[in-house]
C-alpha positions in Angstrom: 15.0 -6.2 32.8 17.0 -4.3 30.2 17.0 -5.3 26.5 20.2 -7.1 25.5 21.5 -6.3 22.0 24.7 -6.4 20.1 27.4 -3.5 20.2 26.4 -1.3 17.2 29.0 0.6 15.9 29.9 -0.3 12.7 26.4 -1.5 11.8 23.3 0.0 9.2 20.1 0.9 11.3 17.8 0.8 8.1 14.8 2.4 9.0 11.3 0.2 8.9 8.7 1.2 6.8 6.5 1.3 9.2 8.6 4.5 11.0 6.7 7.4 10.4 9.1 10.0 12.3 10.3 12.2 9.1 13.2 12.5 10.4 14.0 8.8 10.1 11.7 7.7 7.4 13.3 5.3 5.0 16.8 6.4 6.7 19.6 4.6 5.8 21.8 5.0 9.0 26.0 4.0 9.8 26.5 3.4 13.3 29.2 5.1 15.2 28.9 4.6 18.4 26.9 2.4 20.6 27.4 1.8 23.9 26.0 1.5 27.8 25.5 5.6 27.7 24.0 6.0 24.0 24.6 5.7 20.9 25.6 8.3 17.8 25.0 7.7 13.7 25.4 9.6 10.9 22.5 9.1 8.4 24.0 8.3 4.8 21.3 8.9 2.6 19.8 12.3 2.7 21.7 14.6 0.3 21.0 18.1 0.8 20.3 20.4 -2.2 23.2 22.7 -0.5 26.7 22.3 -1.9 29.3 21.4 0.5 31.4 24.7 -0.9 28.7 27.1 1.1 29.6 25.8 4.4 33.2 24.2 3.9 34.7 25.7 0.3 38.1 24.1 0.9 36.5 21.0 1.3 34.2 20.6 -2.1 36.9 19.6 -4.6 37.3 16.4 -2.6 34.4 15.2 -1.4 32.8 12.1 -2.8 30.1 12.5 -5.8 27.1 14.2 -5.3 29.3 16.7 -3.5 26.2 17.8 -1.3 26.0 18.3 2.3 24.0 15.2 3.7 21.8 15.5 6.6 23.6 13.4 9.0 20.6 13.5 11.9 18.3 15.8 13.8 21.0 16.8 16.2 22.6 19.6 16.2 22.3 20.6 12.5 24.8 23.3 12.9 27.8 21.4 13.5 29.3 19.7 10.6 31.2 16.2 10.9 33.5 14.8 7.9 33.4 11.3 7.3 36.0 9.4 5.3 37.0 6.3 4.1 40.8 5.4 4.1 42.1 2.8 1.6 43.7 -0.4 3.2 43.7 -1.2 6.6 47.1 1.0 7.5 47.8 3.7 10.7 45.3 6.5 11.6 46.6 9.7 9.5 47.1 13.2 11.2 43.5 14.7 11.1 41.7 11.3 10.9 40.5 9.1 14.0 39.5 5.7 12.7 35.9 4.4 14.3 35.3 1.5 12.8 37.9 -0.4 10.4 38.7 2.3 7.7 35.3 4.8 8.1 37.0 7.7 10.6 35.7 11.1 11.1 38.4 13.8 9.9 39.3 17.0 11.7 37.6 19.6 9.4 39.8 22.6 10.6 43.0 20.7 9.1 44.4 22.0 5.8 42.6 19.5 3.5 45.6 19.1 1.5 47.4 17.6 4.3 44.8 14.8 5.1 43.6 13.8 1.3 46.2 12.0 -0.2 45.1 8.8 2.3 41.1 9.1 1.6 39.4 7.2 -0.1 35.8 8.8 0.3 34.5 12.1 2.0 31.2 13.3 3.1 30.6 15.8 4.8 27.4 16.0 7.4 25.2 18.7 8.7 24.3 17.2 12.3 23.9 13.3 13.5 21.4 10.9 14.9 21.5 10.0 18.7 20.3 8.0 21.5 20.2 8.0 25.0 20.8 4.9 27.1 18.7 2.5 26.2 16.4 4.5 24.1 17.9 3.3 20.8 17.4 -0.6 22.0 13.8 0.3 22.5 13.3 1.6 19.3 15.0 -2.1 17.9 12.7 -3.8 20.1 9.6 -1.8 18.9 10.2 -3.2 15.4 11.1 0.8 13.9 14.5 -0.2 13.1 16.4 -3.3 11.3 19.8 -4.0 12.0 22.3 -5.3 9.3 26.0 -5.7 8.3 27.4 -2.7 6.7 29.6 -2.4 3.0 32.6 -0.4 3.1 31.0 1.5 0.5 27.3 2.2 1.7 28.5 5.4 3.5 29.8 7.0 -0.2 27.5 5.7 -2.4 26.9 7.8 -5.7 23.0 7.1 -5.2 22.1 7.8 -1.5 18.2 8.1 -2.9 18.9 4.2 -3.6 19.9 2.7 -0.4 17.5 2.2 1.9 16.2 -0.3 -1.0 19.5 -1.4 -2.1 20.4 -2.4 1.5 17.1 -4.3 1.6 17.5 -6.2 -1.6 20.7 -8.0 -0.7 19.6 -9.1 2.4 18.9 -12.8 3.3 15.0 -14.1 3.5 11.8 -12.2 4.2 14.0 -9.0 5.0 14.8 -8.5 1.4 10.7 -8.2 0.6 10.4 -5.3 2.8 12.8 -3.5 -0.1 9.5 -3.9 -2.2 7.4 -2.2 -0.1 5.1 1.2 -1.4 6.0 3.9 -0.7 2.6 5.2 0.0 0.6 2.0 0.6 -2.4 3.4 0.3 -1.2 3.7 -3.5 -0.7 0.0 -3.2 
């Protein structure tokens, strides 16, 4: 019998401690897509120490603070995806397509000029995080991954090396202790 969970998108997947992958460890991670074929994330705390002005230079003035490339997943770290944030709750701009309220991807071949009036956050991502049917529901099940409501603002955070912590902390109950857990608990 399959494993019945709630539609995704929209959500945090905040990785357990207990997930040794390093891919995923202490991954903080928006979802964008989940449905009967898969699902598809962006993770939206691992700042790379690359600037986004070596792979995208027209891009850099206007993305959000640290202005790094983020490691958005293992997949397919050679394409780049731009996440944005749009102010209000108006119409999909030319060059954005809206997933999930005001969080869109934008087109990154459009003049950026064109699409940056209407933004209110940018990040841009080297790569995402995917699933295959079923696989991703698994993982839930396993205990690797803990699913919680998302902030508008987790996705543009100035401190991406705080959120895995900061989404534990504001959690309800016993989930907000796991925000206290070592790091290395062997150093515990």
């Amino acid at each position: 019998m399959p494993i019945q969970t709630r539609r995704l998108s929209g959500s945090l997947l905040v990785a357990s401690p207990t997930l040794e992958d390093e891919n995923f460890r202490r991954t903080v991670i928006l979802m964008l897509d989940h449905g009967d074929d898969g699902a598809l994330g962006l993770v939206v705390n691992r700042p790379m120490d690359v600037d986004v002005s070596s792979v995208l230079p027209s891009w850099q003035p206007y993305t959000t603070a640290p202005g790094r490339l983020f490691q958005g997943g293992p997949v397919q770290l050679d394409s780049a995806l731009g996440l944005v944030a749009m102010p209000g709750q108006g119409t999909e701009p030319v060059g954005v397509r809206l997933l999930i309220g005001s969080i869109g991807l934008v087109d990154l071949d459009a003049p950026p000029e064109v699409i940056v009036p209407g933004l209110a956050g940018l990040r841009i991502f080297a790569g995402y995080a995917g699933w295959s049917a079923g696989q991703l529901e698994a993982e839930i099940a396993d205990g690797a991954w803990f699913v919680v409501d998302s902030e508008p603002r987790d996705a543009f955070t100035d401190r991406p090396d705080r959120l895995w912590g900061e989404v534990l902390r504001r959690q309800r109950g016993e989930l907000a202790l796991v925000s206290t857990y070592p790091d290395d608990p062997t150093m515990n």
